[in-house]
N, C-alpha and C positions, 0 to 999 in steps of 0.2 A: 531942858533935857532934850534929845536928839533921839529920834530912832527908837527901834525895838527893843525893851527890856523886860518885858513880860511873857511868857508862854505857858498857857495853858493848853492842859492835856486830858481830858477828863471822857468819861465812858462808862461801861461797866466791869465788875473784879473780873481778874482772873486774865486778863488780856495782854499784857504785858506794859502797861505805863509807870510800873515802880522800874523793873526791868530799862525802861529809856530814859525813863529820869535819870539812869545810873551811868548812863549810855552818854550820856549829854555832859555830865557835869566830867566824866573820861576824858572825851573828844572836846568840849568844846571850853570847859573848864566852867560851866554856869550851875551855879547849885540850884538842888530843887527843893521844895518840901513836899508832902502829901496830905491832902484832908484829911487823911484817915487820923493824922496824930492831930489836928485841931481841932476835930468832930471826940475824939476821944479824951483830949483835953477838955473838953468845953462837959465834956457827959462826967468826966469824974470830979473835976472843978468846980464846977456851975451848976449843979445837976437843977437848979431853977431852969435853967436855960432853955428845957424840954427835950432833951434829947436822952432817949432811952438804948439800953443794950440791948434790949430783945424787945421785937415785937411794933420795930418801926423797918420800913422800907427803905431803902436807898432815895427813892425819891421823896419820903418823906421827911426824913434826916436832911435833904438838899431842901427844904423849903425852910425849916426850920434854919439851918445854919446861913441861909441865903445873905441875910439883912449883916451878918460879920464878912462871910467871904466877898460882899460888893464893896463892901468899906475897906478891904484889902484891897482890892482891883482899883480902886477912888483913890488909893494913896499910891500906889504902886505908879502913879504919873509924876510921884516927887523923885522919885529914884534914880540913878543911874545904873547904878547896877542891875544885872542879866539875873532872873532867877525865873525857872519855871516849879508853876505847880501841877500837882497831876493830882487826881482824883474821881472820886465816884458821887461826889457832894456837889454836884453843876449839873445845872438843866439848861438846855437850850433856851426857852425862853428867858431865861434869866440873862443867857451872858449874849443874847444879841443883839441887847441895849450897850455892848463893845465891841460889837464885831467891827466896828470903822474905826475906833480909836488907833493912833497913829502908834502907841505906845507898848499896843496889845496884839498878841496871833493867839489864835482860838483852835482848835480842832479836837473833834470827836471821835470815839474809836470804840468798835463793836463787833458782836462777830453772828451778825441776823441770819445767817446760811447757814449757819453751822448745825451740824448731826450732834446731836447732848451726847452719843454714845461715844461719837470721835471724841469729840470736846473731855468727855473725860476722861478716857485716854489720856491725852496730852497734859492735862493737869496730873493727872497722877502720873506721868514719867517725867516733868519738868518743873515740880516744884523745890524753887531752894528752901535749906533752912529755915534762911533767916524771916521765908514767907509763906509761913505753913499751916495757919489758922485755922484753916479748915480741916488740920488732918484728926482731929475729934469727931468728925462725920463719917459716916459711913457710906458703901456708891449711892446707896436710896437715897439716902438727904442731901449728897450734894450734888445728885445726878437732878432733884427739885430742882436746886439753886439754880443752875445752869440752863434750867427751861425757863425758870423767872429772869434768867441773866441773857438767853435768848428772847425774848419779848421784850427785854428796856433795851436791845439791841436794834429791835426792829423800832420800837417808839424812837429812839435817839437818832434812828437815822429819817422818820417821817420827821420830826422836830428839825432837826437841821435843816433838811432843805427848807419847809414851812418858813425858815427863819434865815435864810442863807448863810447858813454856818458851813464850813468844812467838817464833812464825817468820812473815816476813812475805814472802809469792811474788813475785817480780817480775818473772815473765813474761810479762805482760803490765801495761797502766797506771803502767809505770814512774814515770816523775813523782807520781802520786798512792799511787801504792804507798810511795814515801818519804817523802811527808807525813805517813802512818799512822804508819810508824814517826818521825818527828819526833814527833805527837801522842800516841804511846806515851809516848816520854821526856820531852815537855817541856808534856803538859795542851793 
């Protein structure tokens, strides 16, 4: 197999990576999936597996699913076909044991500058339907979330460089901050 067929997209919620996954498979015709439906497969499927609904972390969830999504990534070199994933179940350390495969592009996406009070804002005027999880919260608990989603912001971006990954901020220039990474992955 020849060339790039892998992209991952991974960061923390609420940033818009379902959103480009949607973007990509429009424009560029490459389908994506998202951890979120493997990590929730695996929690109502497996529930040996360890992974819990409540009362695990994003990063803990990612260490747990780590040892399945690296065996995706391991096989993903049989492929030809183009498919990105995107998700919140990837650590830096974890995926920069790929960052050189010929096969693979990696990038990070966060938003470490961000004001929780902007930030909610924006979620609460830009969430669709179909991605609405959160609207059982109320602004206190998910105005929490968003200060715990600002701190794996700033770790995500300390890990990446540590690790020379691509991380791309998006707390500001939104829309052109996602172009970047479009032009990362696709020239």
């Amino acid at each position: 197999m020849g060339g790039i067929n892998t992209f991952v997209i991974a960061g923390v919620p609420r940033c818009g990576k379902s959103i480009f996954r949607k973007r990509v498979l429009e424009k560029y015709h490459i389908p994506g999936i998202t951890t979120d439906l493997l990590r929730d497969g695996l929690t109502e499927g497996i529930p040996e597996f360890g992974l819990k609904r409540e009362g695990q972390s994003d990063r803990q969830k990612a260490e747990i699913l780590w040892p399945f999504l690296k065996g995706i990534l391991i096989a993903r070199h049989y492929y030809g076909d183009k498919l990105l994933i995107e998700g919140v179940n990837f650590l830096p350390k974890h995926l920069a044991a790929f960052k050189n495969k010929n096969y693979l592009k990696i990038c990070f996406v966060g938003y470490p500058h961000t004001d929780p009070e902007e930030k909610l804002r924006k979620i609460n005027e830009h969430t669709s339907p179909d991605d609405n999880w959160h609207s059982t919260l109320n602004n206190t608990q998910l105005l929490h979330l968003i200060k715990i989603w600002i701190k794996d912001s700033l770790y995500f971006e300390k890990e990446c460089r540590k690790y020379g990954l691509k991380f791309v901020d998006l707390s500001g220039q939104f829309e052109e901050k996602w172009k970047e990474v479009e032009r990362f992955f696709f020239g």
